[in-house]
C-alpha positions as a Markdown table, in Angstrom:
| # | Residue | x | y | z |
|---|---|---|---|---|
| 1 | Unk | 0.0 | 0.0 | 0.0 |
| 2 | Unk | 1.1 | 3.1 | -1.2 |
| 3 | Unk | 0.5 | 5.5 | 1.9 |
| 4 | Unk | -0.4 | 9.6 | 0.4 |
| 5 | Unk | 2.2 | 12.2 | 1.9 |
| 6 | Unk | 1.4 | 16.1 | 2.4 |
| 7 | Unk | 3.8 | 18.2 | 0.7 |
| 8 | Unk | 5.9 | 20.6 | 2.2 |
| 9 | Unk | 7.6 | 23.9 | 1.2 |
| 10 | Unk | 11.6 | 23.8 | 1.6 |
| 11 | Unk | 13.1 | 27.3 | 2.0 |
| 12 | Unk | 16.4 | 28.3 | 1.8 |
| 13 | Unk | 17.8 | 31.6 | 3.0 |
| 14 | Unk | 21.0 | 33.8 | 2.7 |
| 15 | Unk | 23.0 | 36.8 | 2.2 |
| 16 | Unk | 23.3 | 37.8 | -1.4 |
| 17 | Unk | 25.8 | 35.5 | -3.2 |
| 18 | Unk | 26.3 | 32.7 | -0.4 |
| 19 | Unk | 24.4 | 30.5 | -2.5 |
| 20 | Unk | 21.2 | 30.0 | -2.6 |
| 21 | Unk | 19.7 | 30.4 | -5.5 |
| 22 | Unk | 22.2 | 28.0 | -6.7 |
| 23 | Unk | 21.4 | 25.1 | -4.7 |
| 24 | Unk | 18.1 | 25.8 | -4.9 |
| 25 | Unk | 18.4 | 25.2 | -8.6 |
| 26 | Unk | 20.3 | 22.5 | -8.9 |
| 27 | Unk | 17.6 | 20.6 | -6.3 |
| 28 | Unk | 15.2 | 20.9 | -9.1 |
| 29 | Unk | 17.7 | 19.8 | -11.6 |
| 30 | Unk | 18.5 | 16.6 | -9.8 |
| 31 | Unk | 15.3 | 16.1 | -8.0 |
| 32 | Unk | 12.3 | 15.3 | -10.0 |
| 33 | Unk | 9.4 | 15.6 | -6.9 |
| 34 | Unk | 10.6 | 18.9 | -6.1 |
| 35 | Unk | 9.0 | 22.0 | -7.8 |
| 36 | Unk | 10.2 | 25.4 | -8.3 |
| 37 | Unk | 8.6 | 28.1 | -6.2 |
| 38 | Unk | 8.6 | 31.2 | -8.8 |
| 39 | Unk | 8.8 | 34.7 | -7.0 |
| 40 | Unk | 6.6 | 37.6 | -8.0 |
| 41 | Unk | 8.9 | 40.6 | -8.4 |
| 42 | Unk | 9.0 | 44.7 | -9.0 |
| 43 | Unk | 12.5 | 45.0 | -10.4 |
| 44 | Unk | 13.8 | 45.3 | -13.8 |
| 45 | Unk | 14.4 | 41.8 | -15.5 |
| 46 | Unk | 18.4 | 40.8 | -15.8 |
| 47 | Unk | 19.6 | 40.0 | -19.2 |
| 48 | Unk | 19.9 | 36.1 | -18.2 |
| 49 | Unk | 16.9 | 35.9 | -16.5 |
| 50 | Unk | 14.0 | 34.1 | -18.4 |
| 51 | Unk | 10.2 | 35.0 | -17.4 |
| 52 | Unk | 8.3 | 32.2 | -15.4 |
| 53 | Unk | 11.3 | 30.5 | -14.5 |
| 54 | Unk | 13.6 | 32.7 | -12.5 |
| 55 | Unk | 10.8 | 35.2 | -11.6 |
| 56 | Unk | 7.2 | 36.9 | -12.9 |
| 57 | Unk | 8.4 | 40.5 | -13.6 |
| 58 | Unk | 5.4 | 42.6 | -12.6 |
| 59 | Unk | 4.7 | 46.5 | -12.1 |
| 60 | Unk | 4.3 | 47.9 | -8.8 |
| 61 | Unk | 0.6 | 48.4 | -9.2 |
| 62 | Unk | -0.5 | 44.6 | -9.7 |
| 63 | Unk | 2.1 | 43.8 | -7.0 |
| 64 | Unk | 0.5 | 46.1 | -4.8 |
| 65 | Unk | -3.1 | 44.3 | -6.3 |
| 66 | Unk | -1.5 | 40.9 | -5.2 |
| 67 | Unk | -1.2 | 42.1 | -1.4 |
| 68 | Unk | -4.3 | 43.5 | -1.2 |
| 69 | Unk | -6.0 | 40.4 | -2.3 |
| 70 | Unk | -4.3 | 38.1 | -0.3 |
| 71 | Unk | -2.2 | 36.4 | -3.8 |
| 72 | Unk | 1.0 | 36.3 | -1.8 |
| 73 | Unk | 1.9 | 34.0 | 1.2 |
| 74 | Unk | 4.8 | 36.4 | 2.1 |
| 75 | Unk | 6.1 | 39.4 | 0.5 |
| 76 | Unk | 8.6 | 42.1 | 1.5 |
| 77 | Unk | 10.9 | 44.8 | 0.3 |
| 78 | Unk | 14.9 | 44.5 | -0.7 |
| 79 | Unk | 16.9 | 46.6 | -2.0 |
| 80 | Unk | 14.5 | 49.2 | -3.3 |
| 81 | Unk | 12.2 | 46.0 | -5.2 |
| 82 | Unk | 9.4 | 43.9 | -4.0 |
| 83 | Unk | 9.4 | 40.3 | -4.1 |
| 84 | Unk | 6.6 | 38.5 | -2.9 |
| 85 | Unk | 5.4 | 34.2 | -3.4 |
| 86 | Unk | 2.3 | 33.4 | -5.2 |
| 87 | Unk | -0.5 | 31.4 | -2.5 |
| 88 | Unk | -2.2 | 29.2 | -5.5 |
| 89 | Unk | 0.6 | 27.4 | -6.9 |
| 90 | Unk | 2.1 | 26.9 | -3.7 |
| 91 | Unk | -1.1 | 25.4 | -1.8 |
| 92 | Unk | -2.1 | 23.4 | -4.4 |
| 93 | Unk | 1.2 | 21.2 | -4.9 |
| 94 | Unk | 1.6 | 20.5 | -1.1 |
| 95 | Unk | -2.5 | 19.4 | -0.9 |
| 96 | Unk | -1.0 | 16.8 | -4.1 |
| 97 | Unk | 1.9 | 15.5 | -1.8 |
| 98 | Unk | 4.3 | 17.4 | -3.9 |
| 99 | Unk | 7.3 | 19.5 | -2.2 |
| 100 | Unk | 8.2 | 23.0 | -3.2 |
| 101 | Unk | 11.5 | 24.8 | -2.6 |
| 102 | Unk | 12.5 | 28.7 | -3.2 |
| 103 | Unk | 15.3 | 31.0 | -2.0 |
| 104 | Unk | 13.6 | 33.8 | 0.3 |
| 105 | Unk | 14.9 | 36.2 | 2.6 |
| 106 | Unk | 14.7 | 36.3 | 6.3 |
| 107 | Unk | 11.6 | 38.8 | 5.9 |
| 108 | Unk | 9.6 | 36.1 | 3.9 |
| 109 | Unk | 10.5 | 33.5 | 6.1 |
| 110 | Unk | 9.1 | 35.2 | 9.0 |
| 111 | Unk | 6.2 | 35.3 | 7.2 |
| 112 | Unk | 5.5 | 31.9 | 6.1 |
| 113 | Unk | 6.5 | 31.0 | 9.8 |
| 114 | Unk | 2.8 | 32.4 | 10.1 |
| 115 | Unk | 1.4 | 31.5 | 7.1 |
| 116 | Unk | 2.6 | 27.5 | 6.0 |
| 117 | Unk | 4.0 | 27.1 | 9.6 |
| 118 | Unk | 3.0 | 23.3 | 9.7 |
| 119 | Unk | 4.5 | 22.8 | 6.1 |
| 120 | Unk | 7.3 | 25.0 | 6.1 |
| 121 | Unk | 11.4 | 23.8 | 6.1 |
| 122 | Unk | 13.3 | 26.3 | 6.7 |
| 123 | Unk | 17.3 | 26.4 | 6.1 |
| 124 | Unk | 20.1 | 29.0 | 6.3 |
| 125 | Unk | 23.3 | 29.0 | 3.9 |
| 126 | Unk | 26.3 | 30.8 | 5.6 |
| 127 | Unk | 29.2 | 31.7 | 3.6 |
| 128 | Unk | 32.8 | 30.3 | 5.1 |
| 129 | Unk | 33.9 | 33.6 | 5.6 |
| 130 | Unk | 33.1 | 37.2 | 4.6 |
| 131 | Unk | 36.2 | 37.7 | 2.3 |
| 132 | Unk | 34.4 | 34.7 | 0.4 |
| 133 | Unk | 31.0 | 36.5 | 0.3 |
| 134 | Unk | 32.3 | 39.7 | -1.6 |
| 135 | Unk | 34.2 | 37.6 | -4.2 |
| 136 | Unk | 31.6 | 35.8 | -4.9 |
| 137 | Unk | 29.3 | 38.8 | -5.7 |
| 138 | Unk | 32.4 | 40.4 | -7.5 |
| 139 | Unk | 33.0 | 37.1 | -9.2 |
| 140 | Unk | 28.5 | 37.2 | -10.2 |
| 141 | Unk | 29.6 | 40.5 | -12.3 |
| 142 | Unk | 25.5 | 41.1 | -12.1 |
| 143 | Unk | 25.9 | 44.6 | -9.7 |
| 144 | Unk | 28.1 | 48.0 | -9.6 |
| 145 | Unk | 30.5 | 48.0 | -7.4 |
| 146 | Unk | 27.7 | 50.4 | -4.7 |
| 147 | Unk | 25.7 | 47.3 | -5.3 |
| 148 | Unk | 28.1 | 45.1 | -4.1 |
| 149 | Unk | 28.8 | 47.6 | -1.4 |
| 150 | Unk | 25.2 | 47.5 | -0.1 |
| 151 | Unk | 25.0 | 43.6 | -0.1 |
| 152 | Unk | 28.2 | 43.0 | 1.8 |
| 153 | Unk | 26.8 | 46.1 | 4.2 |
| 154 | Unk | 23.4 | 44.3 | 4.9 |
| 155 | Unk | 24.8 | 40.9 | 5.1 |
| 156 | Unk | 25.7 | 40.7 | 8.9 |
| 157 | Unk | 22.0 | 41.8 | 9.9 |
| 158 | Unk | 20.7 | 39.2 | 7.4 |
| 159 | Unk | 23.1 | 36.6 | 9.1 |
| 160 | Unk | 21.6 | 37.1 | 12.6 |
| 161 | Unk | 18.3 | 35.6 | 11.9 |
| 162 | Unk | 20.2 | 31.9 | 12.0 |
| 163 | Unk | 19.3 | 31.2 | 14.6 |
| 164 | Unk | 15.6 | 31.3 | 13.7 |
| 165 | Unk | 15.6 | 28.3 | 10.7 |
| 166 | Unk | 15.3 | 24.9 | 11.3 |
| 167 | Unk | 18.4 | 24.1 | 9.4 |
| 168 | Unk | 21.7 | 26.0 | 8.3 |
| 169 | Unk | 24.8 | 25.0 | 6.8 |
| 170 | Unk | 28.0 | 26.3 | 5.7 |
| 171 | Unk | 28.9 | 26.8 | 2.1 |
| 172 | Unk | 32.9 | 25.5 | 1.6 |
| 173 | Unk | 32.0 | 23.8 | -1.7 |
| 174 | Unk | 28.5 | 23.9 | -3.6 |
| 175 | Unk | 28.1 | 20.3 | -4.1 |
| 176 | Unk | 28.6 | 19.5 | -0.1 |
| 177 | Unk | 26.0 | 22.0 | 0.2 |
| 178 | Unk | 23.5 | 20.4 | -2.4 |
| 179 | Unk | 24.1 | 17.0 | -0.9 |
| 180 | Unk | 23.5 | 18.0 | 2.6 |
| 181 | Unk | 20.2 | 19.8 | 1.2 |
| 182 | Unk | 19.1 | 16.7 | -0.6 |
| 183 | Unk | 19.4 | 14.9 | 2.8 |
| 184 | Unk | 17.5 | 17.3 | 4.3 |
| 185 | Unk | 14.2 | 16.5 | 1.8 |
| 186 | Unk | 15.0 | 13.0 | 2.2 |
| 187 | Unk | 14.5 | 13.4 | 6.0 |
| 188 | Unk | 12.1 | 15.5 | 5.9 |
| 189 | Unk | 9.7 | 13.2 | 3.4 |
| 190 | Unk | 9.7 | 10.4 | 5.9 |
| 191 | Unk | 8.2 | 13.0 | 9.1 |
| 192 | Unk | 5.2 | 11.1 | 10.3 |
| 193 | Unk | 3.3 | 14.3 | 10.4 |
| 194 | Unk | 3.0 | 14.2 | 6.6 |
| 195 | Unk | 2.3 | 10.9 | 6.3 |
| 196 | Unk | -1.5 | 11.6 | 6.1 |
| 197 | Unk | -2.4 | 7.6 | 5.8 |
| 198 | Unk | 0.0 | 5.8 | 7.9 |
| 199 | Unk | -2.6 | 5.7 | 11.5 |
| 200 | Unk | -4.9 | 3.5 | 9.4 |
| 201 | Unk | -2.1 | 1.9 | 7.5 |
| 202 | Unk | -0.7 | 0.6 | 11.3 |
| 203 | Unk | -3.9 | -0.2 | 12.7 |
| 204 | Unk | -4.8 | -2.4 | 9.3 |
| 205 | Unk | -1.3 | -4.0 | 10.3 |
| 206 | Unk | -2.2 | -4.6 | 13.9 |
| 207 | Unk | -5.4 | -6.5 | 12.9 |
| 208 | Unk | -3.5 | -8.3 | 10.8 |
């Protein structure tokens, strides 16, 4: 007997260029029952960036329609933009038994703390060292040099919220990181909280 499993939403959390969008994407690459949670966002799209999969570029006035209509599980301002996660696509693969994962910030987290609390997996990727953060985001070439400024400025407070995620890790080498993620969903698949089937499943096996 196959015993149905309520999805979960895996989030991962950082500072700016200590990984997380990258092991969030190679999950999806290697890890066909994990979906792709795909922000909403207010900033101008990056040359690389493809519509629908890396983000839904929107203007500040159906963003601002979004919040008021209760769209958005979380949602929260960086750097000037707001980024904010669609409810509906979200709610609907966890009710199927199928996990999401996204990079967030702290700010969103917080939020779907609140919102997805009893489906929510939370880890935080720490860089190895700060010197390691900045050339990473140099190494990126996607931001000016005041960009990179601000990032590296803002990464300490965005570190101290650590403490607040179920998980974190350290990033020395990307595909440590991915592997230790990828233990993480395994673990977290087998919870008995998500197994929605398995209190008739036992008692069917202790009648025999």
């Amino acid at each position: 007997m196959r015993i149905q499993r309520r999805g979960f939403l895996l989030v991962l959390s950082s500072p700016s260029g200590a990984g997380k969008t990258t092991i969030t994407r190679r999950l999806v690459e290697r890890d066909p029952g994990l979906d792709l949670s795909v922000s909403v966002t207010t900033r101008r799209r990056r040359s690389e960036e493809v519509e629908g999969r890396d983000y839904f570029f929107i203007d500040r006035r159906r963003f601002n329609e979004m919040v008021a209509q209760r769209e958005l599980l979380e949602h929260a301002n960086v750097f000037e933009h707001s980024y904010g996660t669609p409810r509906r696509p979200i709610e609907e693969a966890l009710a199927a038994g199928r996990d999401v994962v996204g990079d967030l910030d702290w700010q969103g987290t917080q939020q779907l703390a609140k919102s997805v609390c009893d489906d929510l997996v939370s880890v935080f990727v720490l860089p190895p060292s700060l010197a390691a953060l900045e050339a990473r985001l140099r190494a990126r070439a996607q931001d000016s040099a005041a960009v990179v400024a601000a990032r590296m400025a803002k990464s300490a407070e965005e570190m101290s919220h650590w403490s607040e995620y179920d998980y974190v890790i350290i990033n020395h080498d990307i595909e440590d990181s991915i592997t230790q993620v990828q233990a993480i969903v395994a673990a977290e698949r087998l919870r008995r909280k998500r197994q929605l089937g398995l209190t008739d499943f036992v008692n069917r096996l202790r009648v025999g």
